[in-house]
N, CA and C of each residue as an Amber inpcrd file, in Angstrom:
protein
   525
  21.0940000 -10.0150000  -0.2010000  19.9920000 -10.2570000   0.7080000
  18.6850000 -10.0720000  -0.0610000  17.7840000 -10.8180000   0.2090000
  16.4500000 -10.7690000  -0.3000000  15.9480000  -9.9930000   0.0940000
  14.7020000  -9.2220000  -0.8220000  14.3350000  -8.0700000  -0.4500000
  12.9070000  -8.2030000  -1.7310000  11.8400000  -9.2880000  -1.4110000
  11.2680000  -9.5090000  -1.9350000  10.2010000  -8.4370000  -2.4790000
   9.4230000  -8.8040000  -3.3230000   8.4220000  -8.0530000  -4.0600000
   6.9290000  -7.5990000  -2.8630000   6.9690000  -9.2680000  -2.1040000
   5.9850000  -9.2200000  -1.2510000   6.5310000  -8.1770000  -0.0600000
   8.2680000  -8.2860000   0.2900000   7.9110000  -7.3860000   1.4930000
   8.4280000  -6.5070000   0.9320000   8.3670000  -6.1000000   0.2860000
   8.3100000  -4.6710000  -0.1790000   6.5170000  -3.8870000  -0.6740000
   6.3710000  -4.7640000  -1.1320000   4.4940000  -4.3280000  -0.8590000
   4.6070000  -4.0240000   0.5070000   4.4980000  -4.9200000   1.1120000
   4.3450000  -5.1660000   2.9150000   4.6710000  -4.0740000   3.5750000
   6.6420000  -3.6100000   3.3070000   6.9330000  -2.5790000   3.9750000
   6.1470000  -1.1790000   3.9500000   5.9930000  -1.4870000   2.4720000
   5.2500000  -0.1410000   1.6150000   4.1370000   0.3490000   2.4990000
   3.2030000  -0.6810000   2.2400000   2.0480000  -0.4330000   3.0140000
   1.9300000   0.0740000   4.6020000   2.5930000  -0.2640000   5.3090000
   2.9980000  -0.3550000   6.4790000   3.2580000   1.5190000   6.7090000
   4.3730000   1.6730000   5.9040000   4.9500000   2.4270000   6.0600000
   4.1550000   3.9870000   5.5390000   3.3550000   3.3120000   4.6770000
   2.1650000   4.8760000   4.3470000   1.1020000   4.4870000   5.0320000
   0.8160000   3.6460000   5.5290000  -0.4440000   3.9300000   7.0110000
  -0.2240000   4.4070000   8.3090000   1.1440000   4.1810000   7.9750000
   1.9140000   5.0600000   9.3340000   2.2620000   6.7330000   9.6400000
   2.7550000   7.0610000   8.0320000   2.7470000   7.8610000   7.6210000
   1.8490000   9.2630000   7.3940000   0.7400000   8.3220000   7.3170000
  -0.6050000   9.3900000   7.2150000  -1.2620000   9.2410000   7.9160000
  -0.7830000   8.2900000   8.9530000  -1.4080000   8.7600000  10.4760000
  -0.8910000   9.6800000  11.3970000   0.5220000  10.2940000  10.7000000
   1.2560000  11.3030000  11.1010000   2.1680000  10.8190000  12.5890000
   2.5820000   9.8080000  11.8290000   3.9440000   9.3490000  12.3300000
   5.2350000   9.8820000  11.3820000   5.7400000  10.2700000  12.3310000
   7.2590000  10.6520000  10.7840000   7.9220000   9.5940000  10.9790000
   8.9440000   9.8670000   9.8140000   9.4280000   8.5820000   9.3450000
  10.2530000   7.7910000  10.0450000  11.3760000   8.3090000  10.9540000
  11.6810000   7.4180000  12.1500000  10.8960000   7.0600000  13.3380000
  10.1330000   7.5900000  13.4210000   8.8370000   6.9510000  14.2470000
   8.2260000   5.3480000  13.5880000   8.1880000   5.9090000  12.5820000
   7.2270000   4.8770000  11.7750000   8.3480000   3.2730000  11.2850000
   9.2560000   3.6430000  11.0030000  10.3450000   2.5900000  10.9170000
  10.5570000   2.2510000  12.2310000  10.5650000   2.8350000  13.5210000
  10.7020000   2.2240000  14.6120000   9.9210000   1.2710000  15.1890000
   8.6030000   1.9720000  14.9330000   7.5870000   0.7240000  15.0440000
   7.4340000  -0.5130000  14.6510000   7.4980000  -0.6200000  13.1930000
   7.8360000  -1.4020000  11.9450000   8.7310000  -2.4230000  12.5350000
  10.5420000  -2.0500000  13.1280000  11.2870000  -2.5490000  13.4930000
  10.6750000  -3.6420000  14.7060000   9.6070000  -2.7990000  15.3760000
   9.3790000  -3.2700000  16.7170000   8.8750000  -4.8940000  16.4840000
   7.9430000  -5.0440000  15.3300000   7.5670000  -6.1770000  15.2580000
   8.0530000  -6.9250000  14.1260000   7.6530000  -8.3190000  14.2430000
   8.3130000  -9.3330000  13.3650000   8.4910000  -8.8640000  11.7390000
  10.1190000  -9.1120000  11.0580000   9.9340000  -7.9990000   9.6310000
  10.7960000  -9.2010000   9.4000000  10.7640000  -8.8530000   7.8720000
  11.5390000  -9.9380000   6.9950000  12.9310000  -9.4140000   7.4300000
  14.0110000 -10.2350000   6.4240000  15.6550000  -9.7890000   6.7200000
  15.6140000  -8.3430000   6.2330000  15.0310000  -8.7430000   4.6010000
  15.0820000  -7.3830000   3.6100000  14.5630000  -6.5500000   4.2780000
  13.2370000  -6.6440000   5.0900000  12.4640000  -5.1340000   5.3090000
  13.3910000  -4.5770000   6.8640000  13.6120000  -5.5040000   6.9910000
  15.0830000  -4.6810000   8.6740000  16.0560000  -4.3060000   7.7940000
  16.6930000  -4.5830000   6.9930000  18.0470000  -4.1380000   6.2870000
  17.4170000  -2.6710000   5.8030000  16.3110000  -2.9060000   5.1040000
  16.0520000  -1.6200000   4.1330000  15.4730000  -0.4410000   5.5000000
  15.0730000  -0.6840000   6.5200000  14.6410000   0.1810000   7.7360000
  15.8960000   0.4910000   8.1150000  16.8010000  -0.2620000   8.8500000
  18.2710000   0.2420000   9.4350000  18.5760000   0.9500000   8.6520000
  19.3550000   0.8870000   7.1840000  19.4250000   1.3940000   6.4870000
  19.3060000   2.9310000   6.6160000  17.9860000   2.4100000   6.3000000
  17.1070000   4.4430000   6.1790000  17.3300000   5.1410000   7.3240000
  17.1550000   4.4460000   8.4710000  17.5700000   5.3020000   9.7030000
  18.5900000   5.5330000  10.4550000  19.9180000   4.6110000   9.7560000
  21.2640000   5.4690000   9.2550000  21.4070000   6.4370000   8.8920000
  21.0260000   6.4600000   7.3850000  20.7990000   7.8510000   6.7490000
  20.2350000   8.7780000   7.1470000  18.9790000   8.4390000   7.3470000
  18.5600000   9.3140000   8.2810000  18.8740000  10.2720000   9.5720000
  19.7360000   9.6220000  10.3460000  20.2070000   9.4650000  11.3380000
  21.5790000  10.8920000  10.7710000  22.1680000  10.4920000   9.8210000
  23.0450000  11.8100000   9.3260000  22.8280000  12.6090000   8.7560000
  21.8040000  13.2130000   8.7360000  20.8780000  14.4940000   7.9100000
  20.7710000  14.2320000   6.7780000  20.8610000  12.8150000   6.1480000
  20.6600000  13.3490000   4.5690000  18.7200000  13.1390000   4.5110000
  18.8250000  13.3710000   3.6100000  16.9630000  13.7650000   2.6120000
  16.3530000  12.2100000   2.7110000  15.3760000  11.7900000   2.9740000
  14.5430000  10.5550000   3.1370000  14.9600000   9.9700000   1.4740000
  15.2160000  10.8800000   0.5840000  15.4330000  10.1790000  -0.8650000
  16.9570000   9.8350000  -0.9000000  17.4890000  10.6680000  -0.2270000
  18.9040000  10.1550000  -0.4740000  19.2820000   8.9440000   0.7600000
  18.6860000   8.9620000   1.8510000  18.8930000   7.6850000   2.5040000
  18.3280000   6.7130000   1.8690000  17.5090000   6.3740000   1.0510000
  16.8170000   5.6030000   0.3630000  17.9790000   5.0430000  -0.6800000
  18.3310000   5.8860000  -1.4220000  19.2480000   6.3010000  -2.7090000
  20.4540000   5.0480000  -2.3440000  21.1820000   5.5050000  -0.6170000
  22.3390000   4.5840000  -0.5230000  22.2420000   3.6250000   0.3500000
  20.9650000   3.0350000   0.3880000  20.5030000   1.9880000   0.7390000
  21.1590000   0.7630000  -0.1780000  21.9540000  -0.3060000   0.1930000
  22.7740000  -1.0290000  -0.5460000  22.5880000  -2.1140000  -0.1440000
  22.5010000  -3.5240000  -1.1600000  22.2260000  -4.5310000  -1.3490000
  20.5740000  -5.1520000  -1.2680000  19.8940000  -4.5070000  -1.3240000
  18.2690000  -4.6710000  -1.7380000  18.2000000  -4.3860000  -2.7900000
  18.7380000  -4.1090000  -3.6130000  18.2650000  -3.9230000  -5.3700000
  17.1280000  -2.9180000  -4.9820000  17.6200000  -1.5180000  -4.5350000
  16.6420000  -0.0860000  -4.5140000  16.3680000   0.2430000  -5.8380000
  14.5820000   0.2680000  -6.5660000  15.0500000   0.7070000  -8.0870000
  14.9800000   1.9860000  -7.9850000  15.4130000   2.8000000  -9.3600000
  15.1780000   4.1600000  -9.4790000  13.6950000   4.2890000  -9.4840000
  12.5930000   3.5820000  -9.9480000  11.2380000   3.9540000  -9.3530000
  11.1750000   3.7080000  -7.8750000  11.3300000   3.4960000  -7.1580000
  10.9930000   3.6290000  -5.7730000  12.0190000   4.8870000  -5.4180000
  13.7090000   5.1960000  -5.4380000  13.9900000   6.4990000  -5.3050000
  13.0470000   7.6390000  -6.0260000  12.7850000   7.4310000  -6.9970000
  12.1090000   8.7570000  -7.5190000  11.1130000   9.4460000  -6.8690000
  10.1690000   7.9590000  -7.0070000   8.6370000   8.2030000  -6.3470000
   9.0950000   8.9300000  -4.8280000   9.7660000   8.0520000  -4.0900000
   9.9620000   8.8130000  -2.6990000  10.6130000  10.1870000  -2.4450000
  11.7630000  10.4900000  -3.2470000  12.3330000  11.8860000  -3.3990000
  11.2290000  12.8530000  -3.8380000  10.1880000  12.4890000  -4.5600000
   9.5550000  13.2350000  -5.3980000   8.1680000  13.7060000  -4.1590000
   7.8290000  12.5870000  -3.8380000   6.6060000  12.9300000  -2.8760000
   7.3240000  13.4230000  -1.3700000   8.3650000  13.4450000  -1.0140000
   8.9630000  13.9480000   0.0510000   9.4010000  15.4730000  -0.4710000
   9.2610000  16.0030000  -1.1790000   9.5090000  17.0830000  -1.5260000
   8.4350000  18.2700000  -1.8180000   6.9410000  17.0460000  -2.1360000
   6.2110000  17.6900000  -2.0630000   5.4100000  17.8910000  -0.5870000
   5.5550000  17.3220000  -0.0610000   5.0450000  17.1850000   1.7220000
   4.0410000  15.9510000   1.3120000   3.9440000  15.1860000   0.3300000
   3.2220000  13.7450000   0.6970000   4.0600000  12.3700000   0.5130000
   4.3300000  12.1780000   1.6120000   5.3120000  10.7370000   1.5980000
   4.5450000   9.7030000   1.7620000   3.3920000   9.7740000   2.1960000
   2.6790000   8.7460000   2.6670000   1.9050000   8.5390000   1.3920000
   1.5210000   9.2570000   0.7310000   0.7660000   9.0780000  -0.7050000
   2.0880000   8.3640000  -1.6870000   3.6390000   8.9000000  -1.6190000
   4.4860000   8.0230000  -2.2660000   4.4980000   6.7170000  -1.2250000
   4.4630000   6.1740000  -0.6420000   4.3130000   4.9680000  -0.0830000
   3.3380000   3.7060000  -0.5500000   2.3080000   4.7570000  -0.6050000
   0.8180000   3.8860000  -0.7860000   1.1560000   3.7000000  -2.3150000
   1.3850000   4.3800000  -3.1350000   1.5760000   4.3610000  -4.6180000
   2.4370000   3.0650000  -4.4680000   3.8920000   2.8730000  -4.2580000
   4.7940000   2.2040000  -4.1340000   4.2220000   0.3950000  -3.8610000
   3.0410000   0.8450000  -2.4550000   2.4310000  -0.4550000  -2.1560000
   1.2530000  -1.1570000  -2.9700000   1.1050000  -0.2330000  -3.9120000
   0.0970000  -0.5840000  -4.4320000   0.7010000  -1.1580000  -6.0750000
   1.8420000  -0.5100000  -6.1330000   2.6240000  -1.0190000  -7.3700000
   3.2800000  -2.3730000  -7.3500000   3.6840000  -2.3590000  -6.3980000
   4.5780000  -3.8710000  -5.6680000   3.2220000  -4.9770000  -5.6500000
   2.4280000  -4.5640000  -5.3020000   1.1540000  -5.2900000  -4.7270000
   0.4020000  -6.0810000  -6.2090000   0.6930000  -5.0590000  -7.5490000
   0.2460000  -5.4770000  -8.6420000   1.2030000  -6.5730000  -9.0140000
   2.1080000  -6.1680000  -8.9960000   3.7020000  -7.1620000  -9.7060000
   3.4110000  -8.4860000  -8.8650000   3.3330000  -8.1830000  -7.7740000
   2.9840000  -9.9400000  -6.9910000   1.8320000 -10.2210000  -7.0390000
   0.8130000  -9.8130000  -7.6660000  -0.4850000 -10.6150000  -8.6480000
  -0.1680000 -10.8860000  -9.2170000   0.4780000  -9.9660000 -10.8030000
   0.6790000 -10.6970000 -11.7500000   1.6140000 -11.7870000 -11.9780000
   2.7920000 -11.8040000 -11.1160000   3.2760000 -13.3010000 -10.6390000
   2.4830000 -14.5200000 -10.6710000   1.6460000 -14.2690000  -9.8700000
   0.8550000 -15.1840000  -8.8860000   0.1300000 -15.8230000 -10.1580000
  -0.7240000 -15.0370000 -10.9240000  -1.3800000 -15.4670000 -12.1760000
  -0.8110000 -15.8830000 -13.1120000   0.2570000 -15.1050000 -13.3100000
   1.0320000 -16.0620000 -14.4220000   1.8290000 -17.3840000 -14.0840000
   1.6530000 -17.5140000 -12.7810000   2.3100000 -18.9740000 -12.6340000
   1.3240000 -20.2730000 -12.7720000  -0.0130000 -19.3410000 -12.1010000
  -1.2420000 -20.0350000 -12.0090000  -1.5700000 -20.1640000 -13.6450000
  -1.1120000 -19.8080000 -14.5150000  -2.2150000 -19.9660000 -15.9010000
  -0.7570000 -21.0720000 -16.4540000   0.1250000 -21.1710000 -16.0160000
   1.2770000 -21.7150000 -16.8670000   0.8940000 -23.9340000 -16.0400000
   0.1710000 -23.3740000 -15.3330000  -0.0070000 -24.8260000 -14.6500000
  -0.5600000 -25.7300000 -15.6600000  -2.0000000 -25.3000000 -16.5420000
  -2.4460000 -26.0700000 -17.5490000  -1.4430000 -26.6600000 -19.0610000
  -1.0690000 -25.6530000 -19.4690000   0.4520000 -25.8540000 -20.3750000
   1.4030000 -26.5950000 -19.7170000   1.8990000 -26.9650000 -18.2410000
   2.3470000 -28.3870000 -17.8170000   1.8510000 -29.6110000 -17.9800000
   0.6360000 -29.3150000 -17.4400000  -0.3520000 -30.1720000 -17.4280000
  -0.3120000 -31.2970000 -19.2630000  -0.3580000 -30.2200000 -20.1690000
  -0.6170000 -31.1440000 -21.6290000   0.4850000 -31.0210000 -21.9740000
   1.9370000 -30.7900000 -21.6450000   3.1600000 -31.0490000 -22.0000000
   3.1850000 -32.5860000 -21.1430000   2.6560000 -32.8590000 -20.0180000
   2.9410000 -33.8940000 -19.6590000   2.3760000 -35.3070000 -20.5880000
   0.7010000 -35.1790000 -20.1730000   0.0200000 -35.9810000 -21.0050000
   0.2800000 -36.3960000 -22.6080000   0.6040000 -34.8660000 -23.0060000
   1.2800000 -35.3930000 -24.3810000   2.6800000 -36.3910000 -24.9410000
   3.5840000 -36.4460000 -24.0820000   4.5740000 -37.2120000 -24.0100000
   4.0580000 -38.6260000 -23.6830000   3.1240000 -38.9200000 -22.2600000
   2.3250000 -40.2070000 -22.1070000   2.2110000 -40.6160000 -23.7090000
   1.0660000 -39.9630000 -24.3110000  -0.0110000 -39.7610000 -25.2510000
   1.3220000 -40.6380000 -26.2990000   2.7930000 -40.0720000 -26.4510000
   3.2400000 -40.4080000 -27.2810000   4.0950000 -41.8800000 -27.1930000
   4.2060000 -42.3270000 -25.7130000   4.8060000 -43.3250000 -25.0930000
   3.7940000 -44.5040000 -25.5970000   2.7350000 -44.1080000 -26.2200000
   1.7000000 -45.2230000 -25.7060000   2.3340000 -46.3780000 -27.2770000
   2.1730000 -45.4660000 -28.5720000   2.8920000 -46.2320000 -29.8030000
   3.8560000 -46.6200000 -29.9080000   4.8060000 -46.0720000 -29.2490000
   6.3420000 -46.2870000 -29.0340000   6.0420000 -47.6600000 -28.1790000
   5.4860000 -47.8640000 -27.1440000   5.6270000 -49.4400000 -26.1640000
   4.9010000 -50.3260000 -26.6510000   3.7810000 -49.9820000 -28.1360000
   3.3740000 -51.5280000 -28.2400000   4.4350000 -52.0260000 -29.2480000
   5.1350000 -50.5390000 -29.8570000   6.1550000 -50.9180000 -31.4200000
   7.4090000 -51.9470000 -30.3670000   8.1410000 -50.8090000 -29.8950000
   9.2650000 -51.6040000 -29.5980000   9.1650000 -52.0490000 -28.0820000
   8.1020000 -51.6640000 -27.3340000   8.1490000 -52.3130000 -25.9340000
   8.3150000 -51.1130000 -25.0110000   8.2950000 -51.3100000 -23.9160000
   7.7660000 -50.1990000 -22.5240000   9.5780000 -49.9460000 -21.8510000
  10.5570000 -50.6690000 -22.1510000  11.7400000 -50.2800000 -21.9400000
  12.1100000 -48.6650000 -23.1320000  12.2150000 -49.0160000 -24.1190000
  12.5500000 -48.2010000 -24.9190000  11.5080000 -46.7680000 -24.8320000
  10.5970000 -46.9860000 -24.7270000   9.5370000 -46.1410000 -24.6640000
   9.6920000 -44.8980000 -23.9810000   9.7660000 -46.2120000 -22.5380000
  10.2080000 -44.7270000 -21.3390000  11.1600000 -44.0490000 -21.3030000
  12.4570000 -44.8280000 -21.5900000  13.3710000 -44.2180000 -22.2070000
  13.6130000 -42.7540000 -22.7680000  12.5880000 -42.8300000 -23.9950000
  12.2930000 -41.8610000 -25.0140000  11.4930000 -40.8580000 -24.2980000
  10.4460000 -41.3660000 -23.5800000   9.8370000 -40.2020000 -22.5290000
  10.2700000 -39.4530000 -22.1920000  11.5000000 -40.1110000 -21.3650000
  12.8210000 -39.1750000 -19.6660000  13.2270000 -38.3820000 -20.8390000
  14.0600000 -38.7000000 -22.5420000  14.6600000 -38.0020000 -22.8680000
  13.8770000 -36.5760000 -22.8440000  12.5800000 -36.7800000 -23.2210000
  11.8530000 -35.6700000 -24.1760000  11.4510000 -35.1080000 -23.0710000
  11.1420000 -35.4960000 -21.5390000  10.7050000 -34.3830000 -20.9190000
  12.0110000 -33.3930000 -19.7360000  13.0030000 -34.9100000 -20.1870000
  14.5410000 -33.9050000 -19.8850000  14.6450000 -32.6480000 -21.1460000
  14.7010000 -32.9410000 -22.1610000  14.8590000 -31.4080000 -22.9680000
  13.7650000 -30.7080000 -22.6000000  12.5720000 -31.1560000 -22.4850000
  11.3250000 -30.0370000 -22.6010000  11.9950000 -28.9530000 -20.7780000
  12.1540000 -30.0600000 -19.8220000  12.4090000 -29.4010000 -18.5950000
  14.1300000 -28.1060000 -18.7070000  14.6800000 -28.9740000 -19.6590000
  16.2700000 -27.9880000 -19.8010000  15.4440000 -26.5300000 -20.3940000
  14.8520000 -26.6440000 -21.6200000  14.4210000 -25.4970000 -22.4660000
  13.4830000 -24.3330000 -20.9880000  12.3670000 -25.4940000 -20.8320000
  11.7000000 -24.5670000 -19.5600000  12.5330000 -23.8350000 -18.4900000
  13.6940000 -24.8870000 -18.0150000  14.4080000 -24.1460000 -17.1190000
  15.6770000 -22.4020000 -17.6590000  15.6130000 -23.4050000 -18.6750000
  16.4630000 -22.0120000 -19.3440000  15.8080000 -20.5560000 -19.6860000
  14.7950000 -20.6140000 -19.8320000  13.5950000 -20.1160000 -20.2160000
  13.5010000 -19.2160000 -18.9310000  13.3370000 -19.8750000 -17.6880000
  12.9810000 -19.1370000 -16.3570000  14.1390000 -18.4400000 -15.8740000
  15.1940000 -18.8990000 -15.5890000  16.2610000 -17.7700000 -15.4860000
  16.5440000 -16.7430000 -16.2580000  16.2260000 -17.0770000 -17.5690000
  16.6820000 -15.9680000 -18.7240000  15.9600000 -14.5630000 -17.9760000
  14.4630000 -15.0840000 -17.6080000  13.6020000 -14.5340000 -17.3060000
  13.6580000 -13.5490000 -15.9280000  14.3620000 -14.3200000 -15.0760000
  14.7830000 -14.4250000 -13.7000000  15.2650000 -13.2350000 -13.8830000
  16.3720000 -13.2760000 -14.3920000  18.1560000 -12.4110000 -14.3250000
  17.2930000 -11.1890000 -14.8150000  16.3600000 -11.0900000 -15.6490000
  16.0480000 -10.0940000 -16.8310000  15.2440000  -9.3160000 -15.7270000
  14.0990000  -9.9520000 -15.2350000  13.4180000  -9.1220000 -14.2460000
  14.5340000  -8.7240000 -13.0280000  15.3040000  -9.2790000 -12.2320000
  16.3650000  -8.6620000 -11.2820000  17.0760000  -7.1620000 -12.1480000
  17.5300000  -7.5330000 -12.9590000  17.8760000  -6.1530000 -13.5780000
  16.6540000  -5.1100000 -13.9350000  15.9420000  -5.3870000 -14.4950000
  14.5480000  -4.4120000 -14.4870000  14.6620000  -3.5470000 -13.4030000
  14.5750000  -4.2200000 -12.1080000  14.3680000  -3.6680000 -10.8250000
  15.3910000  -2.3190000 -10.4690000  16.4200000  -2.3690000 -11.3000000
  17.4810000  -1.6880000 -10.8330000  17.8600000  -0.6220000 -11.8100000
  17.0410000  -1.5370000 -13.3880000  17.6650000  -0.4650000 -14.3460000
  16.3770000  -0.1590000 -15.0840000  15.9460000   0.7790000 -15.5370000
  14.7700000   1.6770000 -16.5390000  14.9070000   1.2460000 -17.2880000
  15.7040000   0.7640000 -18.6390000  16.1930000   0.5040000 -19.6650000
  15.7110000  -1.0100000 -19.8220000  16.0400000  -1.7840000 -18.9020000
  15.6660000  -3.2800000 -18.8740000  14.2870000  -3.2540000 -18.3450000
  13.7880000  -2.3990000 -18.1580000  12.2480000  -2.9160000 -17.2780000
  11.4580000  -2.4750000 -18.6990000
């Protein structure tokens, strides 16, 4: 189940304005529940208030929260500030960390647009000698090939990337 970057900012936030308005924490997930939530942010709420629900520690309901890819930075941070009596300060931290990662997404997809941009034109750029030599059949031809490899390499490129950040999330070692 998805359990995105955005609603996990989202939940985050939510969940330390609630928090330090001195709602406790099944209060505050109840609310949360009350209105419209992604799949991930209801899975990761039920969840907690399962656990919850059987005396374990807000970190350890967190902990066996299963199939959201929970990382050990978000258990830590929350075990750690629930122990000190500020959960709502581990929340806001959490939302504000999530909140960076889906900028820097956002920008790095946005700066990768121009580098499409002259991967495209440049292939044109190279079609143009190729169709007066041997003609506009062969040409294009040669185009599809070159922006089929350029698109295989790019695509390979993004999953490598993909898989690498999904594990990050889960493991210290890979992040």
């Amino acid at each position: 189940m998805a359990f995105s970057v955005n609603d996990r900012a989202q939940l985050y936030y939510e969940l330390g304005k609630l928090v330090n308005a001195g709602l406790s924490l099944p209060a505050a997930a109840e609310a949360i529940l009350d209105s419209p939530v992604s799949r991930g942010q209801r899975a990761f709420l039920t969840q907690l208030s399962q656990g919850l629900d059987q005396s374990k520690t807000i970190g350890e309901a967190v902990a066996d929260i299963r199939g959201l890819g929970i990382s050990t930075l978000e258990i830590s941070i929350i075990t750690a500030t629930e122990e000190t009596g500020r959960l709502g300060d581990g929340f806001d931290q959490l939302a504000e960390y999530f909140e960076m990662r889906r900028n820097t997404v956002r920008e790095i997809r946005g700066q990768l647009v121009y580098p499409a941009i002259l991967l495209h034109l440049a292939v044109l750029i190279l079609i143009v000698p190729a169709a007066v030599n041997r003609g506009i059949g062969p040409a294009v031809t040669e185009a599809v090939i070159t922006l089929a490899v350029a698109y295989a390499i790019i695509w390979g490129t993004y999953v490598f990337f993909k898989r690498w950040a999904a594990r990050a999330e889960t493991s210290a070692q890979a992040d």
